[in-house]
C-alpha positions in Angstrom: -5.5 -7.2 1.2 -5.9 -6.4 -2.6 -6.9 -2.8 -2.1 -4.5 -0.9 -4.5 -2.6 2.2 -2.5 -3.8 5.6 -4.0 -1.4 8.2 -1.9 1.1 8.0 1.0 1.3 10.7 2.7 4.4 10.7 5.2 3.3 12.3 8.4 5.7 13.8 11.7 6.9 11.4 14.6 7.0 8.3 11.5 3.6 7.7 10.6 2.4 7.2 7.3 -1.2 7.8 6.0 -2.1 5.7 2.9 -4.9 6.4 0.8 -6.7 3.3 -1.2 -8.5 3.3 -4.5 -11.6 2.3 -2.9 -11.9 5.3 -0.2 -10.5 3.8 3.0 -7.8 5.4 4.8 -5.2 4.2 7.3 -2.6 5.6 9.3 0.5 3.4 10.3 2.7 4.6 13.5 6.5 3.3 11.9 7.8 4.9 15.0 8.9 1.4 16.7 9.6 -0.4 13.5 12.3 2.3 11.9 14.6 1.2 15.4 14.3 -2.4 13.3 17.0 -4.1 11.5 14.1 -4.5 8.7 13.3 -0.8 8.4 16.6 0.7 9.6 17.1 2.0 6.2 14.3 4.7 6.3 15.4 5.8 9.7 16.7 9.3 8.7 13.6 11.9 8.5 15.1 13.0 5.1 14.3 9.0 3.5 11.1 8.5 5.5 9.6 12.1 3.5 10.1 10.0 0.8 7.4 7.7 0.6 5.1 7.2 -2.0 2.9 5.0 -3.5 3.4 2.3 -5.9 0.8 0.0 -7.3 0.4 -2.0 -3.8 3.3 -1.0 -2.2 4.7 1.9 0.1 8.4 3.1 -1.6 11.1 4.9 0.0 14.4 6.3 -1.8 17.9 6.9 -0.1 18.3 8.5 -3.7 20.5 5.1 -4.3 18.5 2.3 -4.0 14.9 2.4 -3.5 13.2 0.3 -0.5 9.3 -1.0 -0.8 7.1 -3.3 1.3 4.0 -4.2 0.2 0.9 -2.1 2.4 -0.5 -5.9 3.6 2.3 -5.8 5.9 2.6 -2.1 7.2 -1.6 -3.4 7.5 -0.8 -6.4 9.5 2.1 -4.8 11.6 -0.4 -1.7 12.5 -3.2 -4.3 13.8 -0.5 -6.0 16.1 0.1 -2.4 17.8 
């Protein structure tokens, strides 16, 4: 997908809703995937409030190192729910 993220907004129970520059919406249920090795890192509530938008990508910050994946993937994972 080459839709460009606008906003993230983190929402309760580790969902994120992102926001594209050309006026689609999407809400992605991260619930499962923070109990992953791949996403353990954004686990705590305090990280996951973190996330923002950056160019294509969702970003999270532990305030050390930040953490992004790219929204085709949180895209692909959500359609495999």
């Amino acid at each position: 997908m080459d839709a460009v993220l606008k906003k993230v907004t983190p929402l309760k129970d580790y969902r994120l809703e992102l926001f594209f520059q050309n006026g689609s919406t999407a809400v992605v249920n991260m619930e499962r995937r923070v109990q992953t090795l791949r996403f353990a890192r954004i686990a705590p509530r305090e990280v996951f409030a973190t996330a923002r938008a950056e160019g294509d990508k969702v970003v999270w910050s532990d305030g050390v190192t930040p953490f992004g994946v790219y929204c085709s993937e949180l895209l692909d994972a959500m359609m495999m729910d």
